[in-house]
N, C-alpha and C positions, 0 to 999 in steps of 0.2 A: 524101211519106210521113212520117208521125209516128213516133217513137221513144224508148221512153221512154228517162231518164238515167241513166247508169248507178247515181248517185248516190240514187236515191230508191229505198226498199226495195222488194222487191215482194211478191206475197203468194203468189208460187206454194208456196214453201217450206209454207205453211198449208195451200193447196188439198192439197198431196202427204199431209199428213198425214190431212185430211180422207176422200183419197181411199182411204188407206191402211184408214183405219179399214170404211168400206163395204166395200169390197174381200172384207175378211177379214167383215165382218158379212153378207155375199151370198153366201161362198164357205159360209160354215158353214149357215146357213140352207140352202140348198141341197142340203147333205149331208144334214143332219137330213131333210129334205122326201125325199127318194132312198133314207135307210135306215129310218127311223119312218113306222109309222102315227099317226096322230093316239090322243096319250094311251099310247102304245107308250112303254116307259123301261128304261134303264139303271143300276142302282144302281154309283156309283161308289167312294163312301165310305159312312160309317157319316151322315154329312150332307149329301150329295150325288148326286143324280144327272143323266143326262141325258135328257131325256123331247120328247117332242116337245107342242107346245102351241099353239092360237091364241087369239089375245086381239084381237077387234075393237072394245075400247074402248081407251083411254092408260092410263095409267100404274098398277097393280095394277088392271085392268081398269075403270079408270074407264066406267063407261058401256058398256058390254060390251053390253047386254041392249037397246040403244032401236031396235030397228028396224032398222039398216044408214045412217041418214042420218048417223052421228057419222065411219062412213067419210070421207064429204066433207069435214065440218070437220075433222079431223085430216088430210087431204090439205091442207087451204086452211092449216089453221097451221102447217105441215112447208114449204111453200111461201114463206109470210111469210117462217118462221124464215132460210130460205135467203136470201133476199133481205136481209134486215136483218143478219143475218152476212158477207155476201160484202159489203157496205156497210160494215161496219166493220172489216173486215179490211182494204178498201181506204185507209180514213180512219185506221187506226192501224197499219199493220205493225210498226212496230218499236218495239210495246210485248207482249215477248215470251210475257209468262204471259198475259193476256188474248188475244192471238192464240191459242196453244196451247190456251186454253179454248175457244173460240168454234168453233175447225177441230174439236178433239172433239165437240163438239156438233152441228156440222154436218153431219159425218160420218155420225153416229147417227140426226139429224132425217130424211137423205136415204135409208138405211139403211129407215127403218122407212114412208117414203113409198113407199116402190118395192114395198113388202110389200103395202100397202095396196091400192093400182095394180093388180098383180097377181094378186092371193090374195083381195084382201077385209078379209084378215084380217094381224097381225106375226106372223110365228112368232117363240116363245121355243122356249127347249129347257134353258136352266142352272134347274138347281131344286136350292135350297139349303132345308136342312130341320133342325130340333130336335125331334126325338120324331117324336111325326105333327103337327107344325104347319108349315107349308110358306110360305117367304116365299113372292110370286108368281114365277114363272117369269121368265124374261128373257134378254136374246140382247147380243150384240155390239155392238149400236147403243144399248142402254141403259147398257152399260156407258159407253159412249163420251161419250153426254149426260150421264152423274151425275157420270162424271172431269170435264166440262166444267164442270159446275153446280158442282160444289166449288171446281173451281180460279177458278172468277171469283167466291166468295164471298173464296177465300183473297185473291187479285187486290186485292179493293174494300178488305178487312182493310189490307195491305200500303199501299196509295194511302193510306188515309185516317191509317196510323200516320204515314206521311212527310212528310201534309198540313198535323199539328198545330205549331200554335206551338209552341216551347220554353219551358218555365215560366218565370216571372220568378223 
């Protein structure tokens, strides 16, 4: 029987966060789907509410409108992304803000795969607003891939200031 060393990081500590995040992006979803009708909303604040929403394209409804076949590819890239994330999670653990990026993002990818799977469709429900102009709606798993997405621009930032020579 094989076993890893104690010595070599591992990457549950990542999967926990990833899981963490889905968790709570399936639990709310969920809600929303149990207490809204579609298009049903809650005024929160004077810029916020919380409404129920589907969006069957990516990202401020990318491609919302073609048919139903963009379903599959956003399954097949949430699919990749998982793959190629649990790949490098493997290959770097203990490069801490790059892990933390990548498990957010993962979290969100799988988050919004399982909606797809499911429903067809992601549900959003956070709809943040100025007047009547309405960013697009959004959910748990979004939030999870944009913290991701930031923090591995910050990540690349940080590598590449450490990376440079020091002037002459």
């Amino acid at each position: 029987m094989h076993t890893s060393s104690p010595s070599r990081p591992r990457i549950w500590p990542w999967l926990a966060w990833a899981l963490l995040i889905l968790v709570l992006d399936q639990l709310t979803k969920q809600w929303i789907l149990r207490h809204y009708a579609l298009w049903d909303s809650t005024p929160v604040t004077s810029f916020f509410n919380i409404v129920r929403a589907h969006n069957t394209g990516a990202a401020f409804s990318f491609l919302a409108d073609h048919g139903g076949w963009q379903r599959w590819l956003f399954v097949g890239i949430g699919v990749g992304a998982t793959v190629l994330i649990t790949w490098q999670l493997r290959k770097y653990p203990t490069q801490k803000l790059f892990c933390f990026a990548l498990a957010s993002i993962l979290g969100g990818a799988i988050g919004n795969v399982i909606d797809r799977l499911m429903h067809g469709y992601v549900v959003d429900f956070l709809d943040f607003y100025w007047g009547s102009r309405h960013f697009p709606a959004f959910n748990v798993a979004d939030m999870g891939i944009t913290l991701g997405a930031a923090l591995l621009i910050l990540d690349e930032l940080l590598r590449s200031r450490r990376s440079k020579p020091a002037a002459p």
